[in-house]
N, C-alpha and C positions, 0 to 999 in steps of 0.2 A: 504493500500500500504506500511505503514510503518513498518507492523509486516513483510511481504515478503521483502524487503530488510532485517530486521535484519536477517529473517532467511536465505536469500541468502548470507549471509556475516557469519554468523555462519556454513552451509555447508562445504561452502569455505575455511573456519579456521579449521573446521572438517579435510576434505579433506587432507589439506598440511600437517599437522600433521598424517595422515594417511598411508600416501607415507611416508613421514619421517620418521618413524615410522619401518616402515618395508615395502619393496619394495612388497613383493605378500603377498596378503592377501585377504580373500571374502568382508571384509569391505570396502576396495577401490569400488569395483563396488558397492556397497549397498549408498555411498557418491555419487558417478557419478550417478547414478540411481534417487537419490532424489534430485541431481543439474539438473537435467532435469524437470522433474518433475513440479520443483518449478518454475524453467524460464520456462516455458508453464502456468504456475500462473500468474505470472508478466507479461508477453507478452498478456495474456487476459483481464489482467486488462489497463494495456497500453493502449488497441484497442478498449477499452469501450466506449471512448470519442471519437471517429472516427466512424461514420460508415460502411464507405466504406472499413477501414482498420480491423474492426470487422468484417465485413462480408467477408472479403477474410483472416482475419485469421482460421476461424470458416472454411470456406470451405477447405481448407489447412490442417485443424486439422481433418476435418472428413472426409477428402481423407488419410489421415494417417491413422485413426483406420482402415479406411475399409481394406486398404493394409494391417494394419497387422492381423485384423481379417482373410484375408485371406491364408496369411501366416501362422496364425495359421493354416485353416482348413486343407492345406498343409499338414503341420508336422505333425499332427493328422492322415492325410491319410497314410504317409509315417509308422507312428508308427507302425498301425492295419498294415499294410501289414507286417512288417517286424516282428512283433507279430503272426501275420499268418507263415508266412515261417519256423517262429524259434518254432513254439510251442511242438515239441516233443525233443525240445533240454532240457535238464532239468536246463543247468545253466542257462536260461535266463525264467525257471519258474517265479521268485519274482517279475520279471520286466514287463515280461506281463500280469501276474497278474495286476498288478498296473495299466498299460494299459487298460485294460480290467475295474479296479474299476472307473480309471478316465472319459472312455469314457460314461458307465455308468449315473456318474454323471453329464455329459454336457447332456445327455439326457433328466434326472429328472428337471435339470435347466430349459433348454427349456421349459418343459413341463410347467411345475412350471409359466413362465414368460406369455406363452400364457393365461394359466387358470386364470390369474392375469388380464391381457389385455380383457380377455370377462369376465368373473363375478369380479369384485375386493373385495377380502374378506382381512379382516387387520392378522389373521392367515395368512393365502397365503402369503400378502407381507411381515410381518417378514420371515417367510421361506427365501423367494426370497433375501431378504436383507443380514439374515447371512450368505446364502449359494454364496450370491454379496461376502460377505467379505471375507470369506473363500480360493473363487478364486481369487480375487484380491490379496491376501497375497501369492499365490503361485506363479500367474503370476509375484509380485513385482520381489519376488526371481528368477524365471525364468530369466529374463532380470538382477537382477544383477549379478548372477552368470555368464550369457552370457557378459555380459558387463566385468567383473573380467579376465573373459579369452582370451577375444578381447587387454586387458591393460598387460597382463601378455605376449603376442603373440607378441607385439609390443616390449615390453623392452629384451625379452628373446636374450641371444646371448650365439651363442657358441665358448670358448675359442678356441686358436688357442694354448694354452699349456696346454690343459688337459691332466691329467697322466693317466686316465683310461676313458671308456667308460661302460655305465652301462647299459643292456638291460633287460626291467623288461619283465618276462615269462609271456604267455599267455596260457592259454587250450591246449592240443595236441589232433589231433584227430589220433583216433584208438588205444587212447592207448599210441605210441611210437611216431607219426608225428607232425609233429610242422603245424600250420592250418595256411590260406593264412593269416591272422591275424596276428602272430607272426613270419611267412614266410620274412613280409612284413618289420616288426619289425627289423631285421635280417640284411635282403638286406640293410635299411639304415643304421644300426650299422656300416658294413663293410664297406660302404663308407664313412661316418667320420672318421673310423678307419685309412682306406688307406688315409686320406687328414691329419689326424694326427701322421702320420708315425709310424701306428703300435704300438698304446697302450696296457694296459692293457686289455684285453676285458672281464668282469666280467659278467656273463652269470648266473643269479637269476630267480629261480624257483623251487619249492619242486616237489613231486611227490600228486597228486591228486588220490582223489578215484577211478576213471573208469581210470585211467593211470598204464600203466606197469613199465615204467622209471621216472625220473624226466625229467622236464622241459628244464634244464640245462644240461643233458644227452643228449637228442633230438638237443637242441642247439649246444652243442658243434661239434657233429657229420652232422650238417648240414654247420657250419664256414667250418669244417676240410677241407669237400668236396668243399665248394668256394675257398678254399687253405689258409686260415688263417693259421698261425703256432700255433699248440698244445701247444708249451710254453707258447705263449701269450692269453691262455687262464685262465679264472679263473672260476671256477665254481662252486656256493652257491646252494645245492641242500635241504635246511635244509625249506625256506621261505613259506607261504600258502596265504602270502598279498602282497598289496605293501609298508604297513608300516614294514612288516619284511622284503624285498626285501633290502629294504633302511638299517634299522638296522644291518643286518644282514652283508652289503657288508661294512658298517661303523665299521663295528670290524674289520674286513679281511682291512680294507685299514691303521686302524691306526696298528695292529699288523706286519703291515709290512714297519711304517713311510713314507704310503703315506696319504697326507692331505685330507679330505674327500669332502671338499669342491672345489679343480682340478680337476675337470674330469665334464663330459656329462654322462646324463642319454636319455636312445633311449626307444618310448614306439610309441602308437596308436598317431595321432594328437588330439582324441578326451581327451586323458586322461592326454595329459602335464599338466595341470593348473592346477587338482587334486592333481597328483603326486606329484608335484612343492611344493603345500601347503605341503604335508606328509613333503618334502624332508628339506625345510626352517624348519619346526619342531624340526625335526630327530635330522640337523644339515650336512647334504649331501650337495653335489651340487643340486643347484636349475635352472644351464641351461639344455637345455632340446632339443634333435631333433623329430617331430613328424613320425613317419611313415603314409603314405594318408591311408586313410578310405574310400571304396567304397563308393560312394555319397548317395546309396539306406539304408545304415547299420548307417551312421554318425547318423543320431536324432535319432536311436534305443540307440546308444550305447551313445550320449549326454545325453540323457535320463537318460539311469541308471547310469552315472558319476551324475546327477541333482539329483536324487533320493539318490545315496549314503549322498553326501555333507549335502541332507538334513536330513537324518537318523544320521548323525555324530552329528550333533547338535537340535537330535530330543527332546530334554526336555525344551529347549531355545526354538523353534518351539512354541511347545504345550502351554507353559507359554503367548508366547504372541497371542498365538491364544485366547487361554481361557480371557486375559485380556481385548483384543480387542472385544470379543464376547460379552464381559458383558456388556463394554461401550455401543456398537450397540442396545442390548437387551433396554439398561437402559434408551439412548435415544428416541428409538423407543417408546417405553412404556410411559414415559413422554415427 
């Protein structure tokens, strides 16, 4: 009991220094993530010496996994579908791909846990164990990342004196159309716009491969038609990310002595907490308005924001996959 209190007080000290630290960051949720965690530690140790209160923690705790077990299988459903729908689109190839590798894998797992359950072989259960670890290390990050964006969604405010409004581009389809996606994008640019009395509106986006125009071409010409005025617009047609989105608008804001860090940036709701990290980087502004995400599309597109975050810090990843793996191996074995 006494190493859980230290480590709930080392969290804790973790934690504040964290926030302090710097207001967004992935490490915030990765701190809440393992303060939960740990109080679910201590609350089972607590209820050891009770019965009554062990046995309705214990029922509590496994009315919880089932609920998110199914929550998972949920989102899983939602994925494949939305994996289906989109599979002759080619930008969201990598993504369900991965879909596709992960569902996969939950299947081998299963298999794996039954074969285990009628014959027990000790191959078998190391398998079962690393490939336990495996997904437990992804679901960790799953949840802190979700957690990271829940604490970023809460502190997020938008100025009431930003000097500009930054809309990061999205895909056009056909080439020159701006897609209900960045449509969407758009519409809510122009009504922070209008409640901020007609900003800058910096309109970020290159021109992609299957595109005829850029991004910000498309945009501008769809403001013009909701009646924005042409002067107040700005348009970076140079960017292919969101980390040149941000770069890129941060040269045009200081080359013309505006502060980079006044203004809103306008994107999907699923990609504020991404972006945000880029933007705190960069050295942009870091508030942020989200435009809604059709409810069916949101854990497709959560997804590959989870995928990307994890790919950014894929050699940290791997490092402590491989460490973790060895430990497991090493225990197991001895």
């Amino acid at each position: 009991m006494a190493y859980l209190i230290m480590g709930l007080l080392f969290i804790l000290i973790g934690l504040y220094l964290s926030f302090r630290t710097r207001r967004i960051r992935l490490l915030n949720g990765v701190w809440v993530t393992m303060l939960i965690l740990l109080v679910a530690g201590i609350v089972t140790e607590l209820s050891s010496g009770n019965v009554w209160m062990h046995r309705l923690w214990v029922l509590g705790l496994s009315l919880f996994i089932i609920l998110v077990g199914l929550a998972g299988i949920w989102i899983g459903w939602q994925l494949v579908q939305t994996a289906w729908l989109t599979r002759r689109n080619h930008r969201y190839r990598l993504v369900n791909a991965t879909i596709l590798i992960v569902l996969v894998i939950c299947c081998l797992f299963t298999g794996l846990i039954i074969q285990m359950w009628l014959t027990p072989e000790p191959r078998v259960q190391l398998i079962v164990i690393l490939l336990g670890f495996i997904s437990g290390y992804f679901i960790f990050w799953w949840f802190a990342y979700g957690i990271g964006f829940l604490i970023y969604r809460h502190q997020n405010q938008t100025s009431v004196k930003s000097a500009y409004v930054l809309v990061l581009g999205a895909g056009l389809n056909y080439g020159n159309q701006v897609s209900l996606s960045l449509q969407a994008r758009l519409d809510q640019a122009l009504l922070v716009a209008k409640q901020l009395d007609q900003p800058w509106l910096i309109l970020s986006g290159g021109k992609g491969g299957d595109e005829t125009i850029s991004e910000a071409e498309a945009m501008a010409t769809y403001c013009e038609e909701k009646g924005y005025p042409r002067s107040a617009l700005v348009l970076e047609t140079a960017s292919t990310s969101t980390a040149e989105n941000m770069m890129f608008t941060k040269a045009w804001l200081i080359q013309h002595g505006l502060n980079p860090t006044a203004g809103v940036f306008v994107t999907s709701d699923y990609h504020t907490y991404r972006a945000a990290l880029l933007a705190q980087k960069i050295g942009v502004t870091t508030h942020s308005v989200g435009a809604k995400t059709a409810p069916k599309a949101f854990w497709h597109a959560y997804f590959r924001e989870y995928c990307a975050i994890m790919f950014q810090y894929r050699w940290r990843h791997a490092m402590a996959l491989v460490v973790g793996l060895g430990l497991v191996f090493y225990i197991f074995v001895n």
